[in-house]
BAFI-3210 file (N, C-alpha, C; in Angstrom, 3 decimals, decimal comma, padded with zeros to 6 digits):
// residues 245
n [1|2|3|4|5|6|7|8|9|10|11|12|13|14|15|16|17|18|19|20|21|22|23|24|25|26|27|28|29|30|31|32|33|34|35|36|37|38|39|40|41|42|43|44|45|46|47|48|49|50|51|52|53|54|55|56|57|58|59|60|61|62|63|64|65|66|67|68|69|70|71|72|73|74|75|76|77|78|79|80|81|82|83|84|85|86|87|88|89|90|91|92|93|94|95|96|97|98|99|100|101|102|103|104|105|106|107|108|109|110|111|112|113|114|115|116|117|118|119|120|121|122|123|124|125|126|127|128|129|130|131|132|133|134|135|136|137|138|139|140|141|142|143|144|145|146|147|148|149|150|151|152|153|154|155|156|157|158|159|160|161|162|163|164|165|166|167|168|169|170|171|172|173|174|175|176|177|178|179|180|181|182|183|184|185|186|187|188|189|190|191|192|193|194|195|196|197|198|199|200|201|202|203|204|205|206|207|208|209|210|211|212|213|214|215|216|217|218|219|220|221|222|223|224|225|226|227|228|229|230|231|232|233|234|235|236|237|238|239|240|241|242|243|244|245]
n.u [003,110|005,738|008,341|011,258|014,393|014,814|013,006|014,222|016,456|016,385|015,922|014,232|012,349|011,106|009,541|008,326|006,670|005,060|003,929|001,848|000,070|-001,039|-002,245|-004,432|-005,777|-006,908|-008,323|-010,093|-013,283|-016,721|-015,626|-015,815|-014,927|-014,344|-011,651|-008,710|-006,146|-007,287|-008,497|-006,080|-004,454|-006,157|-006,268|-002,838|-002,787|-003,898|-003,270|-000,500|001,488|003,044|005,605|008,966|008,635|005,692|005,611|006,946|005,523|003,237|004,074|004,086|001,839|001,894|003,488|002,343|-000,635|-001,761|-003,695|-004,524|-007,678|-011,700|-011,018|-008,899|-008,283|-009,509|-008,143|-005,182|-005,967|-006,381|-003,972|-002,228|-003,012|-002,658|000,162|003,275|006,115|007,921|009,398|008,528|005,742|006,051|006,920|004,876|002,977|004,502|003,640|000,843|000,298|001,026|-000,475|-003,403|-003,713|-004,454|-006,683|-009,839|-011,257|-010,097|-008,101|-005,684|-002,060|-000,184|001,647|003,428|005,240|007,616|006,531|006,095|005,448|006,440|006,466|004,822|003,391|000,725|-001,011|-003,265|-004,221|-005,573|-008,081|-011,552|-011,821|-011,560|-008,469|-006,034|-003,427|-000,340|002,287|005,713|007,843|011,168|012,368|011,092|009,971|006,997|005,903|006,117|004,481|002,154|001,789|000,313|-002,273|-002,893|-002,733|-005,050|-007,070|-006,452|-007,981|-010,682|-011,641|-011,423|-012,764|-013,850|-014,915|-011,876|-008,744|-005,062|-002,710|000,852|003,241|006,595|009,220|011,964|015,572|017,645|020,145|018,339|017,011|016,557|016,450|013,200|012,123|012,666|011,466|008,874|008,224|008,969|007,341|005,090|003,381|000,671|-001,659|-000,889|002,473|004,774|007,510|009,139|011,921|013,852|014,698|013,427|012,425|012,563|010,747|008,554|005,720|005,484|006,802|004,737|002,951|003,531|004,811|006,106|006,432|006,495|004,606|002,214|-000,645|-003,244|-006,279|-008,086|-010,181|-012,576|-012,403|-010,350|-009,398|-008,824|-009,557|-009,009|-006,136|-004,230|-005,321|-006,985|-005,474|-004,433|-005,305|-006,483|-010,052|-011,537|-011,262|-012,288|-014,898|-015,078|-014,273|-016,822|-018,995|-018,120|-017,841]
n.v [025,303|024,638|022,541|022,371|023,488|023,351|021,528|019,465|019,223|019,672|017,753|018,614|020,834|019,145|017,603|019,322|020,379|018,154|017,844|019,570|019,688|017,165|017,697|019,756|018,212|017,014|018,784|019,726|021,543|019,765|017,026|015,682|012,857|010,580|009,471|009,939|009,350|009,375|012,083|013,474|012,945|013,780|016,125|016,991|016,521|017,892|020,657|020,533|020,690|018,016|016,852|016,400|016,977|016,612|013,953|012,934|013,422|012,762|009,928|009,893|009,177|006,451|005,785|006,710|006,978|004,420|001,923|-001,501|-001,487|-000,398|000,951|000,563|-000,796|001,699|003,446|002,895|002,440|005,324|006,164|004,881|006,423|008,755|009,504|009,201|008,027|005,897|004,065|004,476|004,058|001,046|000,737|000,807|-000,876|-003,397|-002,951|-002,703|-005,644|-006,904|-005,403|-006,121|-008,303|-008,500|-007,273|-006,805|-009,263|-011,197|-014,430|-014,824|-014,110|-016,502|-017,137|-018,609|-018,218|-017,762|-018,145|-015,338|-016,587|-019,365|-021,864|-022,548|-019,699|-020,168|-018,170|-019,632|-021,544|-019,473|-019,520|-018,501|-016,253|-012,614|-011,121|-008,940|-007,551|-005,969|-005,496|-004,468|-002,869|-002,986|-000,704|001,541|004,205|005,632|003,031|002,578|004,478|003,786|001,723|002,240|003,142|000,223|-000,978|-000,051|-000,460|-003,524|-004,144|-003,451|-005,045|-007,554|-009,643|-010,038|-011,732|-011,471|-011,770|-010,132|-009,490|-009,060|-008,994|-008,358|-007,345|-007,379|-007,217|-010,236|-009,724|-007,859|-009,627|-010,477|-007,386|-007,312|-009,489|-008,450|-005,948|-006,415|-007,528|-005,388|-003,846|-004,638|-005,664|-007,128|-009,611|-011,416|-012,343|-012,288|-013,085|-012,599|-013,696|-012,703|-011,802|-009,153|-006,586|-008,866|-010,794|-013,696|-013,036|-010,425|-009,723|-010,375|-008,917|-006,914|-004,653|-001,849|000,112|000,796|001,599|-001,025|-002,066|-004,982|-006,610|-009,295|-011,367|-014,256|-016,490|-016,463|-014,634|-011,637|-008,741|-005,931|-005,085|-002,762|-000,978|001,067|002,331|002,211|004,479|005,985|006,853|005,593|003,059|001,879|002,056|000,849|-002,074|-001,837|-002,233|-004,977|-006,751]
n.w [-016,967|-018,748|-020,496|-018,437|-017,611|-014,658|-013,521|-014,753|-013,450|-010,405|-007,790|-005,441|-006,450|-008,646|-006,693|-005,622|-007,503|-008,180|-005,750|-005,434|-007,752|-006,768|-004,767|-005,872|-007,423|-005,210|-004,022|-005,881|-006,540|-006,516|-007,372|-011,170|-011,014|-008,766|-007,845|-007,008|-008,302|-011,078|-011,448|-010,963|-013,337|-015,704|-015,046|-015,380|-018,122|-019,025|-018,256|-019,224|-021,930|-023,977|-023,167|-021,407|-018,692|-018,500|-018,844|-016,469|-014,278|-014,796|-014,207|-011,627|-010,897|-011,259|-009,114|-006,663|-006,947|-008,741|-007,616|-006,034|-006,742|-007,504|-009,310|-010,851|-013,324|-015,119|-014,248|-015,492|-018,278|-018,731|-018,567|-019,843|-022,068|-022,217|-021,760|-023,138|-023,238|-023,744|-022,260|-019,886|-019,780|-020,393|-017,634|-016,473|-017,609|-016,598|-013,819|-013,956|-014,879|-012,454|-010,029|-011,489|-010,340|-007,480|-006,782|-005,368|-004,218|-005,740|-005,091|-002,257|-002,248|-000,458|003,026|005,281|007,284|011,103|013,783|016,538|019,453|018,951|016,001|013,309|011,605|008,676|006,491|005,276|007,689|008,866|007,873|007,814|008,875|009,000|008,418|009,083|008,137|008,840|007,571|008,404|010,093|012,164|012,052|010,754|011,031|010,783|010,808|013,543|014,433|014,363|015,949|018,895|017,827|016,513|018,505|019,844|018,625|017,920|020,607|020,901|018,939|019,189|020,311|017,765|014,410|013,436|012,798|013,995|012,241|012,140|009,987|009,790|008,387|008,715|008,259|008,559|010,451|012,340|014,272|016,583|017,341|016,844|018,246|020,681|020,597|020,100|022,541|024,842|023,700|024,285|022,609|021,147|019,196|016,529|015,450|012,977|011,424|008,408|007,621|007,350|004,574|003,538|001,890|-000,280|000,093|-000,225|-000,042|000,146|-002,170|-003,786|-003,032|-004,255|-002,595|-001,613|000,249|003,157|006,540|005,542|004,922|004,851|003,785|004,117|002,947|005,094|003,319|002,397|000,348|-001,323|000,269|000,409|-000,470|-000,053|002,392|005,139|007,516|011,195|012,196|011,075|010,802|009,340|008,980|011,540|010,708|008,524|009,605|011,843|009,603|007,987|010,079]
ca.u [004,565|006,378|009,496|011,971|015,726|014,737|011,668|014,533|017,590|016,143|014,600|012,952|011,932|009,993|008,655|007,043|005,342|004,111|002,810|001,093|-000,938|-001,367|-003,191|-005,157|-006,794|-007,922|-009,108|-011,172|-014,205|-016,982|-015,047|-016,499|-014,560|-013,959|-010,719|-007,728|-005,465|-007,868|-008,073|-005,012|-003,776|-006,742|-005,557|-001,739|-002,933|-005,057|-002,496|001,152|001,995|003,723|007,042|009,658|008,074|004,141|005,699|007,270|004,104|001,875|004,231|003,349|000,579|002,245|004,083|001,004|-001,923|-002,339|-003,916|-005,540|-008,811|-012,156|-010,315|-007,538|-008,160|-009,851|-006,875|-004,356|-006,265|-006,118|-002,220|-001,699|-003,640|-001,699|001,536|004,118|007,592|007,927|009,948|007,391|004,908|006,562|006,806|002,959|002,575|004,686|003,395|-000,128|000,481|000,952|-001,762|-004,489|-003,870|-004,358|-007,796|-010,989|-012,159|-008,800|-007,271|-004,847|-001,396|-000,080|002,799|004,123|005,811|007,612|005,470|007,162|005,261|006,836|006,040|004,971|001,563|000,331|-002,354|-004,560|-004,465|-006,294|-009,196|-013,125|-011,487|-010,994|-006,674|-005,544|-002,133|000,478|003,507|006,487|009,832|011,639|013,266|010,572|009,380|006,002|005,112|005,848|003,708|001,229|001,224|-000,579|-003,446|-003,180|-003,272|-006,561|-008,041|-006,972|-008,584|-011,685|-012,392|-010,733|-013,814|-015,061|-013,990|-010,748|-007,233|-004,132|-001,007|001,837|004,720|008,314|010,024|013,419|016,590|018,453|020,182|017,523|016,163|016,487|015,756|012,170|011,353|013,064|010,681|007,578|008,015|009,170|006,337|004,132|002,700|-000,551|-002,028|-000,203|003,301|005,620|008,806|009,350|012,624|015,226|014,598|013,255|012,021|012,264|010,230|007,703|004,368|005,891|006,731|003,449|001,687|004,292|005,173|007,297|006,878|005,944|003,644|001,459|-002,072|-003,614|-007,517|-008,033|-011,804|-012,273|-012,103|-008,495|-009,071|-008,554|-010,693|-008,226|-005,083|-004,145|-006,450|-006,605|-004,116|-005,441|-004,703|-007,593|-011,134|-012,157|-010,988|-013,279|-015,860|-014,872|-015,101|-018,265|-019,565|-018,421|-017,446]
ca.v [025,148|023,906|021,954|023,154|022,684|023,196|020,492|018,371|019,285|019,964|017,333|019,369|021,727|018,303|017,410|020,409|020,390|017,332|017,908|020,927|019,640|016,011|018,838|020,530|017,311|016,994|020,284|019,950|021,523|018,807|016,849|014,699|011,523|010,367|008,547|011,163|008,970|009,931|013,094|013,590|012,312|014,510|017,908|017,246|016,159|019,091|021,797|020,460|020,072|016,815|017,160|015,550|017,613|016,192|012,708|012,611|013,999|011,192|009,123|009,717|008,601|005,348|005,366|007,282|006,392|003,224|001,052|-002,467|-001,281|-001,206|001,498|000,221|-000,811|003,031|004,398|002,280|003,261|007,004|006,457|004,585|007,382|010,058|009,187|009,528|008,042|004,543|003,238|004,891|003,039|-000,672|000,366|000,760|-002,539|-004,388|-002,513|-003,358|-006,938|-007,258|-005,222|-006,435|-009,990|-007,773|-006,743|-007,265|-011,156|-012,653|-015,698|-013,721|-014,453|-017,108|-016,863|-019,709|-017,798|-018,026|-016,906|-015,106|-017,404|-020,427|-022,543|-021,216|-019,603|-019,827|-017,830|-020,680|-021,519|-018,414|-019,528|-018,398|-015,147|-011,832|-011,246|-007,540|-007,406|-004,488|-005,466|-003,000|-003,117|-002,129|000,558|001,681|005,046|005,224|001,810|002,794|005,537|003,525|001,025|002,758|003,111|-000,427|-001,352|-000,035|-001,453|-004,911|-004,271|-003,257|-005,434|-008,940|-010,316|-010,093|-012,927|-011,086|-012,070|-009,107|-010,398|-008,319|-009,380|-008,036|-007,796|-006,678|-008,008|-011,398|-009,286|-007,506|-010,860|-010,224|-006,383|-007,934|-010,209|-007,530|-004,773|-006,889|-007,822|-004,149|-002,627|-005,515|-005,745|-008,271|-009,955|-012,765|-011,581|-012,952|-012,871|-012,940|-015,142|-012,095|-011,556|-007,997|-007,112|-009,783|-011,973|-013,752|-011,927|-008,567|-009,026|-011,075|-007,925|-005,292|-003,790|-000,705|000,620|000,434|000,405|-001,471|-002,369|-005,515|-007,128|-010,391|-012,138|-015,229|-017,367|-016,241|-013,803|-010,243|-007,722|-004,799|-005,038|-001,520|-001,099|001,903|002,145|002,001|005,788|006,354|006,324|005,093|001,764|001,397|002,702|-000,470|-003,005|-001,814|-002,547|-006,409|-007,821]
ca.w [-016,944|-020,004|-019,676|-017,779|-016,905|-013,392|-013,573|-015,187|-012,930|-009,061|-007,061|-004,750|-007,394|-009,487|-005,918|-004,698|-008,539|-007,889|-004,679|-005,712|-008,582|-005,767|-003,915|-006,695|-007,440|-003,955|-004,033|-006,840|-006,163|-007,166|-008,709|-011,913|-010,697|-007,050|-008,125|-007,086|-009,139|-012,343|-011,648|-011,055|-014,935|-016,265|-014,318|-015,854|-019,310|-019,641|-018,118|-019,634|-023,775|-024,238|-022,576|-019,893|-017,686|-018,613|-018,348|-015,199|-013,289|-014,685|-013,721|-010,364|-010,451|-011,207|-007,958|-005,618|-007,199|-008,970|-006,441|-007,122|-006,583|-008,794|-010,489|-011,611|-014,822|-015,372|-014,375|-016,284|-019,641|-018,938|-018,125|-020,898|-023,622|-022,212|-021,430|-024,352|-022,882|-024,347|-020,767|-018,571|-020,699|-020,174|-016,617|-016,471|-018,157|-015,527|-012,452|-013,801|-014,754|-010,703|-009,482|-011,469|-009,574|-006,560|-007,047|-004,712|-004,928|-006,207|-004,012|-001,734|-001,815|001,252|003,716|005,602|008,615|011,757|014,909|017,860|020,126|018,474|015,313|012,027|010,912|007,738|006,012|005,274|009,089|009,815|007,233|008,505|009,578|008,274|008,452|009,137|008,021|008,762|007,360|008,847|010,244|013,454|011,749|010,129|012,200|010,227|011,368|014,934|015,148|013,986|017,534|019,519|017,120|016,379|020,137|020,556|017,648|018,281|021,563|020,412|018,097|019,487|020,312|016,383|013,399|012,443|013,113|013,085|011,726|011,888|009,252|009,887|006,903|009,152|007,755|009,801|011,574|013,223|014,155|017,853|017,453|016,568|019,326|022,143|020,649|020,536|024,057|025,269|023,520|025,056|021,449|020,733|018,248|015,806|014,851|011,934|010,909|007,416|007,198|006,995|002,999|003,887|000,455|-001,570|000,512|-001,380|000,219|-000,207|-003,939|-004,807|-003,111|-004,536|-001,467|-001,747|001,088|004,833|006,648|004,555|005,515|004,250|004,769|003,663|003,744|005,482|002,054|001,850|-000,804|-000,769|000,186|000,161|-001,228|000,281|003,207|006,004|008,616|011,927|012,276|009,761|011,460|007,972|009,102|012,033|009,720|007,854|010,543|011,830|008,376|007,887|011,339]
c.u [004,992|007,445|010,299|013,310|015,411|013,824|013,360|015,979|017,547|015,382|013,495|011,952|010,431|009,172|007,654|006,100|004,396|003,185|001,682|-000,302|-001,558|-002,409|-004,521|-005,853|-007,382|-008,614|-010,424|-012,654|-015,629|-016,754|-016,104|-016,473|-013,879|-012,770|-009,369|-006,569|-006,006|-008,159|-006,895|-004,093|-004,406|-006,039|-003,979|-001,937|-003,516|-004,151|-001,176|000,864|002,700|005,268|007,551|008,591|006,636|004,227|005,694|006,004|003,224|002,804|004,380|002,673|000,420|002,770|003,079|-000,152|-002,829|-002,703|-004,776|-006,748|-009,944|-012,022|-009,428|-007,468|-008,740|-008,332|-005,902|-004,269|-005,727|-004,651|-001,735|-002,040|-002,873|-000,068|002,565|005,501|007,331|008,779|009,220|005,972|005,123|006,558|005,238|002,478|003,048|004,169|001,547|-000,517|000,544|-000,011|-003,427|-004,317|-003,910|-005,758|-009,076|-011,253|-010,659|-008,282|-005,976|-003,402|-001,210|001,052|002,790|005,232|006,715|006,844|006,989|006,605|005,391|005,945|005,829|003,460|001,603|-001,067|-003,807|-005,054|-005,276|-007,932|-010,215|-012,680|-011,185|-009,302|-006,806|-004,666|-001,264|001,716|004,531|007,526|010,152|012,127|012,508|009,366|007,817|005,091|005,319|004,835|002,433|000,384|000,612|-002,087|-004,045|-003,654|-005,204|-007,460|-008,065|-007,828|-009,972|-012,146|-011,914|-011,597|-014,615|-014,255|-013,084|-009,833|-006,279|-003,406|-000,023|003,243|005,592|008,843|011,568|014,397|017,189|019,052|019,256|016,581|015,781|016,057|013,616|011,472|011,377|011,830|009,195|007,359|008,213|008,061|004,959|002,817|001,573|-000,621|-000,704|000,970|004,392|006,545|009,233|010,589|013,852|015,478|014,461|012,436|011,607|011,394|009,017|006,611|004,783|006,135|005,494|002,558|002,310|003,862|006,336|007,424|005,925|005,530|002,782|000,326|-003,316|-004,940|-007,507|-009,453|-011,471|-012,293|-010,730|-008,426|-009,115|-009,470|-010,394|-006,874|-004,271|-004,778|-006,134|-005,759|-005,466|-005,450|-006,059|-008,897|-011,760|-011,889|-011,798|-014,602|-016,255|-015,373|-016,476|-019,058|-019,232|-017,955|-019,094]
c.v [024,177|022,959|022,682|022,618|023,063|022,343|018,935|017,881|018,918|018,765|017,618|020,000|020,510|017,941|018,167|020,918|019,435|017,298|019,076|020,437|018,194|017,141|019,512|019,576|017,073|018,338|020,852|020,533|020,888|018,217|015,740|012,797|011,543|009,773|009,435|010,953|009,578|011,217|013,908|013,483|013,548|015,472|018,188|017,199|017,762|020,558|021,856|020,075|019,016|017,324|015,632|015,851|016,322|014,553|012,041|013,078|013,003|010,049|009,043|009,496|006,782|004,462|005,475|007,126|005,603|002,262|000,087|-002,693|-001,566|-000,195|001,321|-000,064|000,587|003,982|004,102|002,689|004,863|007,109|006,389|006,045|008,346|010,358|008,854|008,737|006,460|003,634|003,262|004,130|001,697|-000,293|000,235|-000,150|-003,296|-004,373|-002,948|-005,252|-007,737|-007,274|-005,586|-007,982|-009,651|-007,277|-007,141|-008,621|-011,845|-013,091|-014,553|-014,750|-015,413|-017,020|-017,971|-019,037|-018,032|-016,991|-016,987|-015,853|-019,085|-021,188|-021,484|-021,095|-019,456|-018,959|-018,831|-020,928|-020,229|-018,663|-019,311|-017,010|-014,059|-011,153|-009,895|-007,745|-006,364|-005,008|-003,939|-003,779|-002,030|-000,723|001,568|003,154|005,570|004,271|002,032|003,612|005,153|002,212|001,460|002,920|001,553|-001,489|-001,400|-000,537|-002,618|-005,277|-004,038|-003,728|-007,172|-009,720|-010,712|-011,689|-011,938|-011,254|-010,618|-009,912|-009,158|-009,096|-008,340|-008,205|-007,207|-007,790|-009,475|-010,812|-008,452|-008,202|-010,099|-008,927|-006,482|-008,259|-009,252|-006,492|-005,277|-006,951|-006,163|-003,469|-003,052|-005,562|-007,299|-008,315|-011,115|-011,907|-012,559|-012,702|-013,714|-013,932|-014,178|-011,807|-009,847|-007,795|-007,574|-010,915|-012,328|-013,071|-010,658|-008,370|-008,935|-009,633|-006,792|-004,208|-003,087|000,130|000,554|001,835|-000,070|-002,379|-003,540|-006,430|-008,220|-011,108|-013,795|-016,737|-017,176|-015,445|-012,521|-009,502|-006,513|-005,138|-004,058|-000,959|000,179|001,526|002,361|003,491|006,623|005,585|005,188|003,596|001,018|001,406|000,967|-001,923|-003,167|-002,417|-004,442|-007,197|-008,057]
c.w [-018,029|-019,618|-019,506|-017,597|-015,420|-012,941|-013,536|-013,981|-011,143|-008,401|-006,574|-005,599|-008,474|-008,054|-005,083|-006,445|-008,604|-006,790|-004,867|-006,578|-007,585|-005,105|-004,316|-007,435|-006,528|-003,569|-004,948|-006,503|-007,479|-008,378|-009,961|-011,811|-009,299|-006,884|-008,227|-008,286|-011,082|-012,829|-011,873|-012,946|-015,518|-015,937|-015,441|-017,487|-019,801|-019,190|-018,971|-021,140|-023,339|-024,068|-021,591|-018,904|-017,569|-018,066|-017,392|-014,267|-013,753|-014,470|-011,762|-009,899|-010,308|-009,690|-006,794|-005,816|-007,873|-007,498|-006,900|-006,452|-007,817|-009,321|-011,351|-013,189|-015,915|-015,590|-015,325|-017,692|-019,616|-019,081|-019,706|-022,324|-023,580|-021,676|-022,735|-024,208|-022,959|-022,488|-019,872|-019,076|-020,195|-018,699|-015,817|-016,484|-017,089|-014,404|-012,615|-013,839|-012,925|-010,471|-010,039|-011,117|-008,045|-006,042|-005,980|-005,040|-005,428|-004,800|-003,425|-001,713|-000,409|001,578|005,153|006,397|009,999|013,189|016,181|019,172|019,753|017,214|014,363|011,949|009,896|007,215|005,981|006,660|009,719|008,696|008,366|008,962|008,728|008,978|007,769|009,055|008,348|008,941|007,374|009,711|011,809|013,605|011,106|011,179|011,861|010,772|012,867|015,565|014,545|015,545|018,362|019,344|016,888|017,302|020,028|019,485|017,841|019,531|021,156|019,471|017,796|019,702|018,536|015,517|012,723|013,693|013,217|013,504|011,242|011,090|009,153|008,676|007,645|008,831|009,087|011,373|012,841|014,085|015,999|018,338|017,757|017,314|020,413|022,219|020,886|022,220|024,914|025,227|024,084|023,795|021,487|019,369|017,597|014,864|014,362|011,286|009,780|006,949|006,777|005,837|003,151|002,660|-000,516|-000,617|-000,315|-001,344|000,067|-001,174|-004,484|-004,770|-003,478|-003,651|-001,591|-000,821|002,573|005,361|005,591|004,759|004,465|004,749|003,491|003,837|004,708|004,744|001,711|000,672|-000,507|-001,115|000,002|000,260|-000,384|001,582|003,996|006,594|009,759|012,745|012,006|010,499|010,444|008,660|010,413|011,626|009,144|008,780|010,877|010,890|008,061|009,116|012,376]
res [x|x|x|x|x|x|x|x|x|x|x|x|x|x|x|x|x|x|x|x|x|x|x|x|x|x|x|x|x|x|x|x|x|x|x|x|x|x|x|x|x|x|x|x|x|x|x|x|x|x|x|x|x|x|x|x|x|x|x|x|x|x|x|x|x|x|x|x|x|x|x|x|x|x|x|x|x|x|x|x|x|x|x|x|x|x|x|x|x|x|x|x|x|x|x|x|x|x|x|x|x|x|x|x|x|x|x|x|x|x|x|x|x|x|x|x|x|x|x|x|x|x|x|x|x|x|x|x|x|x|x|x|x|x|x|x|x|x|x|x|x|x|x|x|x|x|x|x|x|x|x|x|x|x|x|x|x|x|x|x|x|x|x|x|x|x|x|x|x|x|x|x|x|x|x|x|x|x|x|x|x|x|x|x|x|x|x|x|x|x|x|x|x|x|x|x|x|x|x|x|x|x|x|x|x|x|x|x|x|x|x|x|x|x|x|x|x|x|x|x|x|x|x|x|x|x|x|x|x|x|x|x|x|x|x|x|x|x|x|x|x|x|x|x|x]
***
C-alpha cells in the first residue's frame, strides 16, 4: 500500500492498517528477532516506499513498542535509519531521552505519597523489598478489571519479600471516590494517592506514563527491574515471581 488519501484522511481506516501489520509481526512464522517492536519496523520498511503512509506506521512503534527494555537501544537505531519525517524523528529523540533512564539496573524513580491508612509512604521506606506497582485510576475500567487478578496474587504471594503499591493518579476531586472504592472493593495491599496532579505527577512523568494500568517491579535496592512489567492478568507474571521471590 502506497500512500493514500484514505491512510491520510480516515482514522479507522490508519488504525485497522496498523493493527493488521501489529498482527503480521506476531505472526511471523520463526521469526529472526524476538523483539515485536523490531520486527515490526522491519515488516513496514520492507513493504511501504518512503511515504506519509510508511511514516506514520513506524511511528507506532513509537507509541506501542518502544519499551525501556534490553532492546531499546536496538530498536531506537532501526527507528531512527528508517524513519524519514524530521518531527517524528525529534519525537523519537525525546521519548528515548526518557526511556533509556528507565532501563533494567537504573536507580528507580521515588514517590513520597499519602497512604489510605494514614501518613505518607515513600519508596525508599519499602527498601529490602521487591515493590509491585499498578498505578490506575477509579475511572479507569482497564485497571478495574484488573482487581480481581490482583487480589489473588497479593494473596498468594504476601508471605514472600515483595510489597504491592497501588498509586492513584485520580484527579482532587475524586479524592473521596478513592478511599470509598478501596474500602467497598475491600482492596489490600499499600495504596497511594498521588496528590490530585493525575498526570503530571512527578512518578508518572519520570516513568512516562501514558496510560493506565501501568505495571511497575522495582528490586529491593530501589532500582528497577521492569519499567513495564506484566499485569497480574498475565500468568507470565507469576512465572516471574516464582523465579526471584
Amino acid at each position: 500500500m502506497a500512500d493514500t488519501l484514505e491512510f491520510r484522511k480516515s482514522d479507522n481506516y490508519r488504525k485497522l492498517v496498523q493493527a493488521h501489520y501489529n498482527r503480521e509481526a506476531d505472526l511471523l512464522p520463526n521469526p529472526a528477532n524476538s523483539n515485536h517492536a523490531m520486527r515490526y519496523i522491519s515488516m513496514v520498511n520492507s513493504y511501504f516506499p518512503d511515504s506519509y503512509a510508511k511514516n506514520q506506521l513506524l511511528k507506532e512503534a513509537v507509541g506501542y513498542g518502544l519499551k525501556p527494555d534490553k532492546n531499546l537501544g536496538e530498536v531506537y537505531e532501526l527507528y531512527m535509519t528508517y524513519q524519514k519525517d524530521p518531527n517524528l524523528l525529534e519525537e523519537m529523540e525525546e521519548k528515548y531521552a526518557i526511556l533509556k533512564n528507565l532501563t533494567p539496573g537504573k536507580k528507580s524513580p521515588e514517590f513520597d505519597y499519602e497512604n489510605y491508612n494514614g501518613g505518607k509512604t515513600s519508596l525508599e521506606s519499602l527498601r529490602g523489598k521487591y515493590v509491585y506497582i499498578d498505578v490506575w485510576a477509579t475511572w479507569c475500567g482497564p485497571c478495574l478489571r484488573e482487581i480481581p487478578y490482583l487480589k489473588e496474587v497479593e494473596k498468594d504471594y504476601r508471605n514472600k519479600n515483595i510489597e504491592f503499591v497501588a498509586i492513584s493518579i485520580d484527579e482532587a476531586k475524586d479524592y473521596d471516590k478513592w478511599r470509598d472504592m478501596i474500602e467497598e472493593r475491600e482492596l489490600v495491599g499499600t495504596h497511594l494517592y498521588s496528590g490530585g496532579d493525575a498526570w503530571q505527577s512527578e512518578f508518572t512523568q519520570a516513568y512516562n506514563v501514558r496510560g493506565i494500568p501501568r505495571f511497575i517491579l522495582i528490586d529491593p535496592e530501589g532500582n528497577i527491574f521492569d519499567a513495564d512489567t506484566y499485569r497480574p492478568s498475565d500468568p507470565k507474571l507469576r512465572g516471574l515471581f516464582d523465579e526471584i521471590l
